[in-house]
CHARMM-style PDB file with segment names, atoms N, HN, CA, C and O in Angstrom:
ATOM      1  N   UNK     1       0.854  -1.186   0.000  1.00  0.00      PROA
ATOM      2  CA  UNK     1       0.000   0.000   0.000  1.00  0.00      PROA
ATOM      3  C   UNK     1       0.889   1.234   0.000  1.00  0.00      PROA
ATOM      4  O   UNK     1       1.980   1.277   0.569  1.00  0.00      PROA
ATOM      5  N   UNK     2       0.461   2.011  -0.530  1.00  0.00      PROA
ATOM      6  HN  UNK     2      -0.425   1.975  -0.992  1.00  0.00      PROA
ATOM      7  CA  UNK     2       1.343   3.368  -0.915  1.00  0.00      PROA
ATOM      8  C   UNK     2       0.187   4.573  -1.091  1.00  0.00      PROA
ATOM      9  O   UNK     2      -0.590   4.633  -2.044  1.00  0.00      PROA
ATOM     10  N   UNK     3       0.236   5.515   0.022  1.00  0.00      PROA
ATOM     11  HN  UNK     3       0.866   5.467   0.796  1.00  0.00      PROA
ATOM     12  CA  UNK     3      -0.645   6.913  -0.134  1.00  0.00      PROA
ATOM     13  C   UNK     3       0.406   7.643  -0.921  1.00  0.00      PROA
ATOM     14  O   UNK     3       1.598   7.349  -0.829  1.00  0.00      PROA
ATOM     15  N   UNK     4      -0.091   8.676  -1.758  1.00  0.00      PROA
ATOM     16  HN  UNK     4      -1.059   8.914  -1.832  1.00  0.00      PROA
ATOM     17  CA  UNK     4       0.318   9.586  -2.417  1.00  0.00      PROA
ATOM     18  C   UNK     4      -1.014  10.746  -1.888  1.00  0.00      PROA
ATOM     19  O   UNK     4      -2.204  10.503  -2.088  1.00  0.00      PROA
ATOM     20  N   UNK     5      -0.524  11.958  -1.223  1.00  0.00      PROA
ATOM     21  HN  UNK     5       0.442  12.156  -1.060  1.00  0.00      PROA
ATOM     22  CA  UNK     5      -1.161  13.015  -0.817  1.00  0.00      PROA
ATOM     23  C   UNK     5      -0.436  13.983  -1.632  1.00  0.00      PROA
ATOM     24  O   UNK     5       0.761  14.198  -1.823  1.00  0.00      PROA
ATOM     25  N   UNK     6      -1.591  14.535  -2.080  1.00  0.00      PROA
ATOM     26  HN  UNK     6      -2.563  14.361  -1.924  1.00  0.00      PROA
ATOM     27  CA  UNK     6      -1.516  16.135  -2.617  1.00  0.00      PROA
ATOM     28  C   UNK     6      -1.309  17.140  -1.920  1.00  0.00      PROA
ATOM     29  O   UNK     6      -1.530  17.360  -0.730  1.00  0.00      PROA
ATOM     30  N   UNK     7      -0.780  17.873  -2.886  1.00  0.00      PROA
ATOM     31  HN  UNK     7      -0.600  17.694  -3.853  1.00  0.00      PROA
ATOM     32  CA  UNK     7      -0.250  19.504  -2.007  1.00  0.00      PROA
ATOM     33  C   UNK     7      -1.409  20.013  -1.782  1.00  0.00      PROA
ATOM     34  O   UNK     7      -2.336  19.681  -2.521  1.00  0.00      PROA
ATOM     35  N   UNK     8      -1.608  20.841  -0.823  1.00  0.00      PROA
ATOM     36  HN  UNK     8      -0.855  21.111  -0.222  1.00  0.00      PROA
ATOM     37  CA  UNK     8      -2.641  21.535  -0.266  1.00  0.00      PROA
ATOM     38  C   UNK     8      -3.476  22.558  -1.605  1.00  0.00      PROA
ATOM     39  O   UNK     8      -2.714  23.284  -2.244  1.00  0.00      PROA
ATOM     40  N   UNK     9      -4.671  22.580  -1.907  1.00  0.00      PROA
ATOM     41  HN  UNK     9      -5.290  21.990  -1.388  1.00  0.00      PROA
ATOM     42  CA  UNK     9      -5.481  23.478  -2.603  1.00  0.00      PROA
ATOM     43  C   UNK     9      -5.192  22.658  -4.010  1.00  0.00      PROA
ATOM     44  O   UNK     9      -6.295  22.398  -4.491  1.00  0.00      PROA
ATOM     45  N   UNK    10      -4.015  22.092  -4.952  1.00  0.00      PROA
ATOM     46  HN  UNK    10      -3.119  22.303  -4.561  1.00  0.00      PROA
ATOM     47  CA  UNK    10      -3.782  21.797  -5.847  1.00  0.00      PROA
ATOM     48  C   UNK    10      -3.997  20.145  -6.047  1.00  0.00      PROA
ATOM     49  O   UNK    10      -4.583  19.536  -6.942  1.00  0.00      PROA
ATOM     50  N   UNK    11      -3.711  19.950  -5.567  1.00  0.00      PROA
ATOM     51  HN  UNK    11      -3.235  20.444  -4.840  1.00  0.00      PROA
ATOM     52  CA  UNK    11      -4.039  18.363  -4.950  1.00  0.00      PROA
ATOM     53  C   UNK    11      -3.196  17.163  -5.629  1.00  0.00      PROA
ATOM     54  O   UNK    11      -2.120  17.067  -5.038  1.00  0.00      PROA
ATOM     55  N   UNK    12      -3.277  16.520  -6.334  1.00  0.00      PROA
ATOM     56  HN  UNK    12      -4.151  16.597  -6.814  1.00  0.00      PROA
ATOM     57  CA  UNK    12      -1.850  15.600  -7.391  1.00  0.00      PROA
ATOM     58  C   UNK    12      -1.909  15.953  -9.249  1.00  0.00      PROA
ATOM     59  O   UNK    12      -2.887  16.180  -9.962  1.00  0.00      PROA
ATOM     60  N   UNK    13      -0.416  15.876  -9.597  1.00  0.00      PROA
ATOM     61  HN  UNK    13       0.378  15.692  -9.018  1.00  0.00      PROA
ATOM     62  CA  UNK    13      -0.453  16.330 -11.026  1.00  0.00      PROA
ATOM     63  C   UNK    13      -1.227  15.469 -11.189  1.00  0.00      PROA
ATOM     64  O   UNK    13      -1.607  14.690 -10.315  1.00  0.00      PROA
ATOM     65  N   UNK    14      -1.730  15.494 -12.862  1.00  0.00      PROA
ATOM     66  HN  UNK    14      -1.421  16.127 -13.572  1.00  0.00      PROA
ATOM     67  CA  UNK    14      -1.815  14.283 -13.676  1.00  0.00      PROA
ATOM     68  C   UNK    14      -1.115  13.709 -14.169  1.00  0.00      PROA
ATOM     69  O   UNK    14      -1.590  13.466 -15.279  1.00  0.00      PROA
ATOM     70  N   UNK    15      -0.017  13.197 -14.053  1.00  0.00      PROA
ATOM     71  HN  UNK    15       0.369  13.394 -13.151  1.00  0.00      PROA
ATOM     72  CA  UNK    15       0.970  12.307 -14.114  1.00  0.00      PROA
ATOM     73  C   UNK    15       1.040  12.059 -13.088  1.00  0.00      PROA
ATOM     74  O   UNK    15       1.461  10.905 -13.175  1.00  0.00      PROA
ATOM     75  N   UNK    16       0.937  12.279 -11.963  1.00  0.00      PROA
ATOM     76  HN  UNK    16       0.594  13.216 -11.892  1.00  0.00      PROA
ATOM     77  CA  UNK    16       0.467  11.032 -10.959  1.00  0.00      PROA
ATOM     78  C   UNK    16      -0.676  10.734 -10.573  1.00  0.00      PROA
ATOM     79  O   UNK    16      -0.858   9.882  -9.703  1.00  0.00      PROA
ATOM     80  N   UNK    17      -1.701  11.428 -11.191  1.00  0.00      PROA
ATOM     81  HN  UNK    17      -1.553  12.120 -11.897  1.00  0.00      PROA
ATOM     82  CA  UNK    17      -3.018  10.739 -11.005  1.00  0.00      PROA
ATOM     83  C   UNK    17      -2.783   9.809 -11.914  1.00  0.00      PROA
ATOM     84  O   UNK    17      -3.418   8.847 -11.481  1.00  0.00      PROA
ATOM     85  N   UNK    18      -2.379   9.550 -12.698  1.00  0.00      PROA
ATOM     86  HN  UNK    18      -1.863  10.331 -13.049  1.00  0.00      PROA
ATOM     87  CA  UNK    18      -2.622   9.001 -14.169  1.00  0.00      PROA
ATOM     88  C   UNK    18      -1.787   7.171 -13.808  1.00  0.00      PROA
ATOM     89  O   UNK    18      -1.986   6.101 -14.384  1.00  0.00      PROA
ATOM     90  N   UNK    19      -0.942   7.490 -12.734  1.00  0.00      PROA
ATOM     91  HN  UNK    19      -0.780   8.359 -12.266  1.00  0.00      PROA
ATOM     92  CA  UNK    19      -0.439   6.466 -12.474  1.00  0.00      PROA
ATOM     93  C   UNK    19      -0.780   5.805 -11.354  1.00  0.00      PROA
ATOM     94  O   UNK    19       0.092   5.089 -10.862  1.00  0.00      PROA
ATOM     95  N   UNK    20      -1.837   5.865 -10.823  1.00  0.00      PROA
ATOM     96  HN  UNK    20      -2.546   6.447 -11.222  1.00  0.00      PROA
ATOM     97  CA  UNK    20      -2.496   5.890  -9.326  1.00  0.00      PROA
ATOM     98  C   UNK    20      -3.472   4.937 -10.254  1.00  0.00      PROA
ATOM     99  O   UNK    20      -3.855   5.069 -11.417  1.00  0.00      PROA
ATOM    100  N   UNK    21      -3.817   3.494  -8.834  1.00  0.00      PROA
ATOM    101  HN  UNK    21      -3.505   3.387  -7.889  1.00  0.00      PROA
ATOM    102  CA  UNK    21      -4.650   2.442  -9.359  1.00  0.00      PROA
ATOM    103  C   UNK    21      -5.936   3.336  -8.826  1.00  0.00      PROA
ATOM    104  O   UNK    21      -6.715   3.749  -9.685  1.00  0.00      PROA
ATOM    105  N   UNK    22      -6.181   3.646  -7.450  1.00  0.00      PROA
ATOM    106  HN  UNK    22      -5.548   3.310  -6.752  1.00  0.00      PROA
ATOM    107  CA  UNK    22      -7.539   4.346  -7.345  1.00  0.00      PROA
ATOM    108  C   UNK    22      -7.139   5.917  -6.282  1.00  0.00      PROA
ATOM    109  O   UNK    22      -6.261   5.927  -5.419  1.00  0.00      PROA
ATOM    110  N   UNK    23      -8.089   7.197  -6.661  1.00  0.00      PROA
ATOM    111  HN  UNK    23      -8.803   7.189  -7.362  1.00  0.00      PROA
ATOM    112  CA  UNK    23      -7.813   8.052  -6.604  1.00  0.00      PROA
ATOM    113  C   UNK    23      -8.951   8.404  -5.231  1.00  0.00      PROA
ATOM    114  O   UNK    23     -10.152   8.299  -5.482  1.00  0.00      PROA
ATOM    115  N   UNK    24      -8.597   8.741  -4.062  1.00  0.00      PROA
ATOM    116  HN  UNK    24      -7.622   8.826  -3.857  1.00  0.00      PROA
ATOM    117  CA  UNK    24      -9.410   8.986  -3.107  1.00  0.00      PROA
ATOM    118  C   UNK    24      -9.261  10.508  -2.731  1.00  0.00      PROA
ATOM    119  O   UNK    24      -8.380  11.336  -2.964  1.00  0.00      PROA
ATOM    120  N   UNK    25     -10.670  10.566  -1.945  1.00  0.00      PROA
ATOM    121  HN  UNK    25     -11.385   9.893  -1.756  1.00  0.00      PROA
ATOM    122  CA  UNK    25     -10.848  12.419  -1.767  1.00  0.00      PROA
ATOM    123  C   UNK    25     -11.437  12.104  -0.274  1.00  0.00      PROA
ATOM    124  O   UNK    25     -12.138  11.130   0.003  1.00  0.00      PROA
ATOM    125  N   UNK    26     -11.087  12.943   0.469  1.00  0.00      PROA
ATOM    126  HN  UNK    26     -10.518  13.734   0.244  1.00  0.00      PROA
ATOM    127  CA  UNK    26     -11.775  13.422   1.775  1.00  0.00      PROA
ATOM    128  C   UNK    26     -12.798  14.340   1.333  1.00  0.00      PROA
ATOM    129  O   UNK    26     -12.604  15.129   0.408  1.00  0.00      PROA
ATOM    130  N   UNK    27     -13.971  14.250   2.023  1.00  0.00      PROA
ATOM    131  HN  UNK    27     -14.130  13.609   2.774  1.00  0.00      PROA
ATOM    132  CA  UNK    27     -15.010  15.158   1.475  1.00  0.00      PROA
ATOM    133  C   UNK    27     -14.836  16.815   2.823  1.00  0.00      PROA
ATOM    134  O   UNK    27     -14.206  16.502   3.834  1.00  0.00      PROA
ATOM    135  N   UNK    28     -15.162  17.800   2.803  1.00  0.00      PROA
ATOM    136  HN  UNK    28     -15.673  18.054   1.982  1.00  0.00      PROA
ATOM    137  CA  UNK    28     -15.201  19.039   3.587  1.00  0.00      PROA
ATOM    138  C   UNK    28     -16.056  19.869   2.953  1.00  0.00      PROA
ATOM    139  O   UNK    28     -16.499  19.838   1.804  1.00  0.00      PROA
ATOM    140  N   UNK    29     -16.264  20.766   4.031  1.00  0.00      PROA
ATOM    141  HN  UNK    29     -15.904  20.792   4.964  1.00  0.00      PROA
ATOM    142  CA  UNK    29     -17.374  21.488   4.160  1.00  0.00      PROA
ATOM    143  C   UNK    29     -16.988  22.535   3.389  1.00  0.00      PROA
ATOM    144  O   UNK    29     -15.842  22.985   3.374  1.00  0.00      PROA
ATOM    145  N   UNK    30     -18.280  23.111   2.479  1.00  0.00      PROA
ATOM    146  HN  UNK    30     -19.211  22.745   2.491  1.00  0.00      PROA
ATOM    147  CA  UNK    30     -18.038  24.335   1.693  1.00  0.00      PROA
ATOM    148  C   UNK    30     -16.859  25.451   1.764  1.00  0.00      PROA
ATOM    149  O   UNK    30     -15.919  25.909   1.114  1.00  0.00      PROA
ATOM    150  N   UNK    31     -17.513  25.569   2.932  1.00  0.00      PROA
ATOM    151  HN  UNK    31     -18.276  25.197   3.460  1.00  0.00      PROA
ATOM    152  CA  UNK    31     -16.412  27.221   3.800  1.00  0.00      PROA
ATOM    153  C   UNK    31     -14.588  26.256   3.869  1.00  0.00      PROA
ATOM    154  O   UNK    31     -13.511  26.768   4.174  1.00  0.00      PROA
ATOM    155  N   UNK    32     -14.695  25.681   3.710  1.00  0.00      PROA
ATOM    156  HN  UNK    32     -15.570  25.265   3.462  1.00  0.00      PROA
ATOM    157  CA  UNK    32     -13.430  25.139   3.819  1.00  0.00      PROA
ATOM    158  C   UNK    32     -12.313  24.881   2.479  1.00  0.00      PROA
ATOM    159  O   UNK    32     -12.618  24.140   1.544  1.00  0.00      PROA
ATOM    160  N   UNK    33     -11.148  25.522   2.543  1.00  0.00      PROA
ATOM    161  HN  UNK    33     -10.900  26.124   3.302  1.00  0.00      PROA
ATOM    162  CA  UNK    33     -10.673  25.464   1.364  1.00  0.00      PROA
ATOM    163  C   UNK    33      -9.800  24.361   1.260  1.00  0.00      PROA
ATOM    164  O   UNK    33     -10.084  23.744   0.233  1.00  0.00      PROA
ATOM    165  N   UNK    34      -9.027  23.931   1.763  1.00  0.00      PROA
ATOM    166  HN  UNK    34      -8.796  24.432   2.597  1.00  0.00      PROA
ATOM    167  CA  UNK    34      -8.378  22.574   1.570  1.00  0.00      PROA
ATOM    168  C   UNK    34      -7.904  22.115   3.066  1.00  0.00      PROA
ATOM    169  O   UNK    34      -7.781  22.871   4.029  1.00  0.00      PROA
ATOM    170  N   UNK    35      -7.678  20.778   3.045  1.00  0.00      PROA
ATOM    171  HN  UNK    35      -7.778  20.164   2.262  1.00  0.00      PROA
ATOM    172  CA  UNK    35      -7.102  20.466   4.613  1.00  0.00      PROA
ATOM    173  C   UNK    35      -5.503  20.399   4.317  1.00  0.00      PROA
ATOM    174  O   UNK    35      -5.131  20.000   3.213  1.00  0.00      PROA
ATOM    175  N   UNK    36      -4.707  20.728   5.152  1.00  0.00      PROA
ATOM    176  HN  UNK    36      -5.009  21.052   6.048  1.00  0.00      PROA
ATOM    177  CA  UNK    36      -3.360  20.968   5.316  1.00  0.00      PROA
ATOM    178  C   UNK    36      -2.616  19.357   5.487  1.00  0.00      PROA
ATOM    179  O   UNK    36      -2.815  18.516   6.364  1.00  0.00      PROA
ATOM    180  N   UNK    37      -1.799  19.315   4.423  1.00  0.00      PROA
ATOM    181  HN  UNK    37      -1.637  19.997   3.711  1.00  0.00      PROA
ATOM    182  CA  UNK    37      -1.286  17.854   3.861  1.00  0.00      PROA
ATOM    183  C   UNK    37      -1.478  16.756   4.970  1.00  0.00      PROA
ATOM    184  O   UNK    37      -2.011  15.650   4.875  1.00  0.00      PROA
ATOM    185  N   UNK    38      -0.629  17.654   6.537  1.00  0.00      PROA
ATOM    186  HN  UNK    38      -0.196  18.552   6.614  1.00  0.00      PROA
ATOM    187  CA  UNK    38      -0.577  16.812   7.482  1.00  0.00      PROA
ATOM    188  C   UNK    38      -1.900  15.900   7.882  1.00  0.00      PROA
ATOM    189  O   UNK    38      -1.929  14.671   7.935  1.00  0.00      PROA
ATOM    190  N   UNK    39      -2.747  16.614   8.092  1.00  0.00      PROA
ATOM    191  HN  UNK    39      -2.723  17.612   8.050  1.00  0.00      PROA
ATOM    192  CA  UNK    39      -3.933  16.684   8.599  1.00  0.00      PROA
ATOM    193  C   UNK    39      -4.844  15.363   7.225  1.00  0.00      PROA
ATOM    194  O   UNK    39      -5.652  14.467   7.467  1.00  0.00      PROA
ATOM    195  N   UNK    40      -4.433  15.667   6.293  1.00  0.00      PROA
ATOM    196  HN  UNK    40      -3.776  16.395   6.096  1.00  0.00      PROA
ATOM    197  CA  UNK    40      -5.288  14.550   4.984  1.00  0.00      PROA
ATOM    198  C   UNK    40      -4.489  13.123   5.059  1.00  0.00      PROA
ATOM    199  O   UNK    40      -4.943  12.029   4.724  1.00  0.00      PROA
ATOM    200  N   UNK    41      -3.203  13.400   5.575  1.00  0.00      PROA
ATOM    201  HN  UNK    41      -2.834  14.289   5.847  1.00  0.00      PROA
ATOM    202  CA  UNK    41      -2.547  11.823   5.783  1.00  0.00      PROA
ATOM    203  C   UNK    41      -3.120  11.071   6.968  1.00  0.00      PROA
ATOM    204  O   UNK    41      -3.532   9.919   7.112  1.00  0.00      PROA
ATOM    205  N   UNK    42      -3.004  12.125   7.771  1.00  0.00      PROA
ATOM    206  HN  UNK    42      -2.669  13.061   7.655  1.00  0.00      PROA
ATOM    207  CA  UNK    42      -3.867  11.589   8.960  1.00  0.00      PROA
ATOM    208  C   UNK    42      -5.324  10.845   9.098  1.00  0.00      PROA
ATOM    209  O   UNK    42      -5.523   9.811   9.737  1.00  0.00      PROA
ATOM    210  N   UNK    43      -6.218  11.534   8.421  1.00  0.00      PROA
ATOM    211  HN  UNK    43      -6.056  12.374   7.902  1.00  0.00      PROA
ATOM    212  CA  UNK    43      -7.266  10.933   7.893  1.00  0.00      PROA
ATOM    213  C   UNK    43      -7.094   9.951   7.241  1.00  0.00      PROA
ATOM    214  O   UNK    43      -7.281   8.854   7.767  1.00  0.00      PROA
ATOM    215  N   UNK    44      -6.806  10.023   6.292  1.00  0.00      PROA
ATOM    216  HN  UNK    44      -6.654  10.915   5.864  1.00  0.00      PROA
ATOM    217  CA  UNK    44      -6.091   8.499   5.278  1.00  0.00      PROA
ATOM    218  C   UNK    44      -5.845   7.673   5.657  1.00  0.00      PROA
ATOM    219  O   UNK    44      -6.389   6.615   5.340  1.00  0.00      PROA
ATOM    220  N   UNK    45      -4.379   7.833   6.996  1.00  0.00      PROA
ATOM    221  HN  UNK    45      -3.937   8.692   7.253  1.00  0.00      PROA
ATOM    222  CA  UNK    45      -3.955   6.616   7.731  1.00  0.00      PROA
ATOM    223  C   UNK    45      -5.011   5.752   8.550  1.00  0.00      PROA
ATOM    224  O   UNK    45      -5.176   4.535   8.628  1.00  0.00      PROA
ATOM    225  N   UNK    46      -5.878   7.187   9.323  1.00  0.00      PROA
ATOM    226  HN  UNK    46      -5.744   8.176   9.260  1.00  0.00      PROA
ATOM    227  CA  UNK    46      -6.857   6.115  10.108  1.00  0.00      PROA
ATOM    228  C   UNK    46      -7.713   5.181   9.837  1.00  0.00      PROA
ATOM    229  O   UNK    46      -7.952   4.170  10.497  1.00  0.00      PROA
ATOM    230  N   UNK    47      -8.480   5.755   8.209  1.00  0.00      PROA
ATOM    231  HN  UNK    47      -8.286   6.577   7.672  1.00  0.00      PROA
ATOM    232  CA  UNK    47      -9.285   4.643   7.850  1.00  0.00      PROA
ATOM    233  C   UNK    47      -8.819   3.684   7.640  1.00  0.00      PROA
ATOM    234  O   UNK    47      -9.307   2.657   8.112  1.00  0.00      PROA
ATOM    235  N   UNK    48      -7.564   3.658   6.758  1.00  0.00      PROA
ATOM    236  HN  UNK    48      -7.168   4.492   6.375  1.00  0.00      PROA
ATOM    237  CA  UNK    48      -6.812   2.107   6.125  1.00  0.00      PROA
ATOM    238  C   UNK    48      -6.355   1.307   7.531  1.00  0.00      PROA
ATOM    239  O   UNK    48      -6.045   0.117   7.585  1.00  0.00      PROA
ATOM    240  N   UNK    49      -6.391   2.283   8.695  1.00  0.00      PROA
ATOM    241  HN  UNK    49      -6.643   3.250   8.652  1.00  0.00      PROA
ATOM    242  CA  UNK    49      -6.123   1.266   9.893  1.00  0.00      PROA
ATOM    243  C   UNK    49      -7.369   0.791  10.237  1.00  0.00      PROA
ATOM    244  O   UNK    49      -7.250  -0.375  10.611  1.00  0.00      PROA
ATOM    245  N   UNK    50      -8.570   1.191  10.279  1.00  0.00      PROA
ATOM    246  HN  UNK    50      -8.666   2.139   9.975  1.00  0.00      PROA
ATOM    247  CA  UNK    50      -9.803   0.813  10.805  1.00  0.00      PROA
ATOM    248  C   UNK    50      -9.891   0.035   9.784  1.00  0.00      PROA
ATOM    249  O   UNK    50     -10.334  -0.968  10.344  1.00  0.00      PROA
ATOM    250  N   UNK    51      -9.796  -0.240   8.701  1.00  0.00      PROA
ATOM    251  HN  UNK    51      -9.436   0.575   8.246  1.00  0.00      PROA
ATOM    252  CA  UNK    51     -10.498  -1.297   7.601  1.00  0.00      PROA
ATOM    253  C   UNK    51      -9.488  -2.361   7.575  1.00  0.00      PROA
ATOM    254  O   UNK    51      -9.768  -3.539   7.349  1.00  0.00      PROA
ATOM    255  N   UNK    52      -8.334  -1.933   7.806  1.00  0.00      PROA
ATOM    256  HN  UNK    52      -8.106  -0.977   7.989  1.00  0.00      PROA
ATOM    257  CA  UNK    52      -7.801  -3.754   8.224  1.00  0.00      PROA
ATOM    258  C   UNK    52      -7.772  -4.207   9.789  1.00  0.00      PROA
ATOM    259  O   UNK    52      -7.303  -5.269  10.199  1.00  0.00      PROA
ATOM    260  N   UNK    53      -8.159  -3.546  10.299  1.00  0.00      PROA
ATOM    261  HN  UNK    53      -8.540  -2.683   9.966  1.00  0.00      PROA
ATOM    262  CA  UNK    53      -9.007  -4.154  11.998  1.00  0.00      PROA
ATOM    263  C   UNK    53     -10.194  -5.271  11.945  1.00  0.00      PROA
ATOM    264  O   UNK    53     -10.310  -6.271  12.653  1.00  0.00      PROA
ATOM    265  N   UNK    54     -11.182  -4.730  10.726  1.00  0.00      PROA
ATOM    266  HN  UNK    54     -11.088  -3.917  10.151  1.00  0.00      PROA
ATOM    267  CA  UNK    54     -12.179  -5.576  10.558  1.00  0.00      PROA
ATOM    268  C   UNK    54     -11.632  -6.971   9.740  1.00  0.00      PROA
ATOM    269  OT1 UNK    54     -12.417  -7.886   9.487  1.00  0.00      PROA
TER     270      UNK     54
END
């Protein structure tokens, strides 16, 4: 398993989307302009830890 996180507001070229088997998004609230890299790995990490728990 390998995350690839996007830069904040811009998110991944297409050349590395393009090489990515599946492309995931955190969803946020309107008023919100992007979450800060740290903060989207974090999210990321936890689910892929909760889904191999089950």
């Amino acid at each position: 398993l390998l995350l690839v996180i996007g830069s904040e507001g811009k998110g991944l070229s297409r050349l590395v989307q393009e090489n990515c088997d599946a492309i995931l998004s955190i969803p946020i609230a309107k008023e919100t302009e992007s979450l800060n890299a740290g903060i989207a790995a974090s999210v990321a990490l936890y689910e892929v830890a909760k889904a191999r728990l089950k």
